[in-house]
N, C-alpha and C positions, 0 to 999 in steps of 0.2 A: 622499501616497498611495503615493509607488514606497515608502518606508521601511514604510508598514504591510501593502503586499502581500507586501515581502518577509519580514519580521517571521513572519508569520501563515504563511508557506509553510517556513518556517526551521523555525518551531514547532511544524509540526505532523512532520517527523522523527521527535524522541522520543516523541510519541507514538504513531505509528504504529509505528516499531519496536518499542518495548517492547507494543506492541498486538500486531502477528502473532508474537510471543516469546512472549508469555503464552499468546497459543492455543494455539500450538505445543507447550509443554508441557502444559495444561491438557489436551489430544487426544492426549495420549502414552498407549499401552495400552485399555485398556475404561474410557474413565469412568467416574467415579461421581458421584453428583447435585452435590455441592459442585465439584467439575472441570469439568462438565456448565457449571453455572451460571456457575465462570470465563470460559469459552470464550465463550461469549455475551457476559459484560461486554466482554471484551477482543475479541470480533469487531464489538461495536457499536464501541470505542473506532479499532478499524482500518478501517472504515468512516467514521467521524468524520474520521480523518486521509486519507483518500484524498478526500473532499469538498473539503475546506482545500489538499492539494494541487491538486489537477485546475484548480478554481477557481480559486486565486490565479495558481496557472504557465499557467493560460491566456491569463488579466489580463495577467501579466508580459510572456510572447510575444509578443500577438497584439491585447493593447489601448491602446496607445503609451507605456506604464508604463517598457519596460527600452531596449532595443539596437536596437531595430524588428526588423520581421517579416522582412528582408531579412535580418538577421544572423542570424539563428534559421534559416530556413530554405536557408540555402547555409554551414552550420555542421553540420560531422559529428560532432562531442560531442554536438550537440542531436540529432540524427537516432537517432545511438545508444542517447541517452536513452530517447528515445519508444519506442524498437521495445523496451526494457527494460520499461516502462510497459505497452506493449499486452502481453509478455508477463506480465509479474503480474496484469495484467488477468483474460487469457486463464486464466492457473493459479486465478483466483479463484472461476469457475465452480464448480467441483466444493463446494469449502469453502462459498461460499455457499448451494447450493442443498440442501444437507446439514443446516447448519445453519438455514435455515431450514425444513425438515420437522423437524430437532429439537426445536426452538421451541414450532411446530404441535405437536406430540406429547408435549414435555414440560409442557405447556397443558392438554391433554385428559388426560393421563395421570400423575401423581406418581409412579408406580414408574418411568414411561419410563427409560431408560438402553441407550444408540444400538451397545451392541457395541465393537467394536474401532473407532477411529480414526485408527491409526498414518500411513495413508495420506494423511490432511487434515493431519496434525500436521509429516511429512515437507514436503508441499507451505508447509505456513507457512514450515518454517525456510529452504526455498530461497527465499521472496519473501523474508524479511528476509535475504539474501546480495544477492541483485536489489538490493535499496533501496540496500545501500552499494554499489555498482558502479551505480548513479546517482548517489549523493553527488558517487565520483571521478570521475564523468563533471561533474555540476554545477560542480564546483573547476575542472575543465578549460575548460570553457565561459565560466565568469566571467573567465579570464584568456589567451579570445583562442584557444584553441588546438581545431585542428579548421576553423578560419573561412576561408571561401571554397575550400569544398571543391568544391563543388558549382556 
């Protein structure tokens, strides 16, 4: 079970990276319908991968899978991590609530096309910087460092 938690949490990485990558570009300038429609596939796929993470690294932490909850929680890698997390979180607001009235609208409407994007496209490319600056935080954490900080 720890090998397919971790497996599954490993995995889903590339896919979320190259998921908020694609929106990222796909919401560069005004979209247009076929951009439009990327955005979507690849915000369903970045959604996909924050499920797979969230779920398994909670497994990992906090369900007697890895190091116990005592190493995670008096571990400042891990701390750092989270507060990376809660921030992508937090940035994800906007992007999601956007694209979900696009959805709604490009539903009801086939001309629909949402205007400029730049500002949700911006925001992706910082959570995929965020994601690797959890990776080096993850590398850290696997190898002890940060531990008993707290």
């Amino acid at each position: 079970m720890r090998w397919m938690l971790a497996f599954i949490h490993l995995l889903a990485l590339p896919i979320g990276f190259a998921a908020v990558l694609a929106r990222a570009r796909a919401l560069r300038g005004a979209p247009d319908r076929a951009a439009l429609h990327r955005a979507f596939e690849a915000d369903t796929w970045w959604g996909i991968a924050a499920l797979l993470w969230i779920g398994t690294g909670t497994m990992r932490a906090f369900g007697g899978f890895e190091k116990g909850v005592p190493y995670y929680m008096h571990n400042l890698a891990f701390a750092m991590k989270m507060v990376l997390l809660l921030v992508i979180l937090a940035l994800e607001v906007a992007p999601m609530l956007a694209l979900i009235r696009w959805r709604i609208a490009a539903r009801r409407d086939r001309a629909f096309l949402p205007g400029t994007a730049d500002g949700l496209s911006r925001i992706s490319y910082l959570q995929a910087a965020l994601v690797i600056a959890m990776v080096a935080l993850a590398t850290a954490l696997a190898r002890g460092f940060g531990a008993n900080a707290f």
